[in-house]
C-alpha positions as CSV (number, residue, x, y, z in Angstrom):
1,X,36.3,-3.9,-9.3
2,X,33.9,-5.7,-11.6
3,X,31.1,-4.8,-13.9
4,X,27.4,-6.2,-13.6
5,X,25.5,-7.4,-16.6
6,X,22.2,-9.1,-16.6
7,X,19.8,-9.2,-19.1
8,X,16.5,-9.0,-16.6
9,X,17.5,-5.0,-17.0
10,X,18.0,-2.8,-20.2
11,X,21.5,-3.2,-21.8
12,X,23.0,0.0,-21.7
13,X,22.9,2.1,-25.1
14,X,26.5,3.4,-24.7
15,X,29.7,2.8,-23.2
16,X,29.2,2.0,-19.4
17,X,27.8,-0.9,-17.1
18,X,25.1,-1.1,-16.0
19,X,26.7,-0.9,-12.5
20,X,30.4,-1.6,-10.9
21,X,30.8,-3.4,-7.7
22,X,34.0,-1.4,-5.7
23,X,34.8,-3.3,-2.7
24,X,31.8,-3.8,-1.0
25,X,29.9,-0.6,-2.8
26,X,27.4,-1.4,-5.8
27,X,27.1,1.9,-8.2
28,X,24.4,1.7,-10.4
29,X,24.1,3.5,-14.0
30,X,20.8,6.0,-14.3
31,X,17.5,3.6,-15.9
32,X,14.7,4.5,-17.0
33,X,11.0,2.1,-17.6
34,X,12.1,0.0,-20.4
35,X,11.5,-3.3,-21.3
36,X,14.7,-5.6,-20.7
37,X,13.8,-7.2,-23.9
38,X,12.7,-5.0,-26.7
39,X,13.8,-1.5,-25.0
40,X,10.4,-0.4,-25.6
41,X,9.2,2.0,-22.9
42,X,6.5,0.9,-20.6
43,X,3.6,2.4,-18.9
44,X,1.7,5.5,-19.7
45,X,1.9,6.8,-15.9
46,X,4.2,7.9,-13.7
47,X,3.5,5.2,-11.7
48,X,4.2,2.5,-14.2
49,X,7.0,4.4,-15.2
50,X,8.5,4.4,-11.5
51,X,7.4,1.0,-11.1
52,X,9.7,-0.5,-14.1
53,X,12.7,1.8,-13.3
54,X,12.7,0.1,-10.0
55,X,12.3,-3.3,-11.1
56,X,15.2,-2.7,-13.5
57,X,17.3,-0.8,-11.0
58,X,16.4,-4.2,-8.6
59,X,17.3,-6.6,-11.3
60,X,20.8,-4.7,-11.4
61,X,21.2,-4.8,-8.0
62,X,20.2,-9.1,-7.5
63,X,23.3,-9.4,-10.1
64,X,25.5,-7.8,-8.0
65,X,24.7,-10.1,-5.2
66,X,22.1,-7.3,-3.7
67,X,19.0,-5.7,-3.9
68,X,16.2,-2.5,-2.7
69,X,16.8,-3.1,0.6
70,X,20.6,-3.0,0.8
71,X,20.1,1.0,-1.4
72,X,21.2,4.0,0.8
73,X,21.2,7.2,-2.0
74,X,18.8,7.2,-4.4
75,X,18.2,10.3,-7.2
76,X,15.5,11.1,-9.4
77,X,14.5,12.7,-12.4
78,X,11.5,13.7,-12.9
79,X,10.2,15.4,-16.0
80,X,7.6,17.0,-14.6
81,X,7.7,18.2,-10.9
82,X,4.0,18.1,-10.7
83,X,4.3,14.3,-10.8
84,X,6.3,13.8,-7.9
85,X,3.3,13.1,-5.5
86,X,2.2,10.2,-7.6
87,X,5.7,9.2,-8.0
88,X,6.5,9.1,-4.2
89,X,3.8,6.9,-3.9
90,X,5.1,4.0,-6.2
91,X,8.2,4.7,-5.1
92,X,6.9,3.7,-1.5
93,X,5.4,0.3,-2.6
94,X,9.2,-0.4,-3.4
95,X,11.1,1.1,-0.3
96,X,8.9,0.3,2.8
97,X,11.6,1.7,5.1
98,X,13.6,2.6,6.2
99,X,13.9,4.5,3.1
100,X,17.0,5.2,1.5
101,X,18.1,9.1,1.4
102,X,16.7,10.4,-2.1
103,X,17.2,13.9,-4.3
104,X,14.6,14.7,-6.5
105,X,15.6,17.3,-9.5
């Protein structure tokens, strides 16, 4: 087991990694759309909001010697379920398919 750290994602504001790599399994800690650099959070939309997440989440992932494509569970949060439309669709731009399996809460 081994943690991943980069600094092209958020550093995490507690005790935890930003993910563990377990045998050949990559489990990566919840983000959200903040800048890797000041923490700030970015984008006024949902879509710019989704958009960041996922580049974090990817930035995680190239660390650990993967990336989108190799993701097969994904979960969400969304704030407000009225956004999820325009969230599916930046979600899309990111996971061209086949898409990995996904909860939304």
């Amino acid at each position: 087991m081994r943690a991943v750290r980069t600094r092209q994602a958020p550093a995490p504001g507690g005790h935890y990694s930003q993910a563990i790599v377990a045998g050949e399994a990559i489990y990566v800690a919840g983000s959200g759309p903040f800048d890797a650099a000041t923490h700030a959070l970015v984008g006024g939309t949902i879509e710019a909001q989704t958009a960041q997440t996922l580049r974090n989440i990817d930035a995680i992932l190239r660390a650990a010697g993967a990336g989108l494509a190799d993701v097969v569970k994904v979960t969400v949060y969304l704030k407000r379920m009225s956004d999820f439309a325009r969230m599916d669709a930046a979600y899309r731009r990111f996971f061209p398919g086949p898409p990995p399996a996904r909860t939304t809460v």
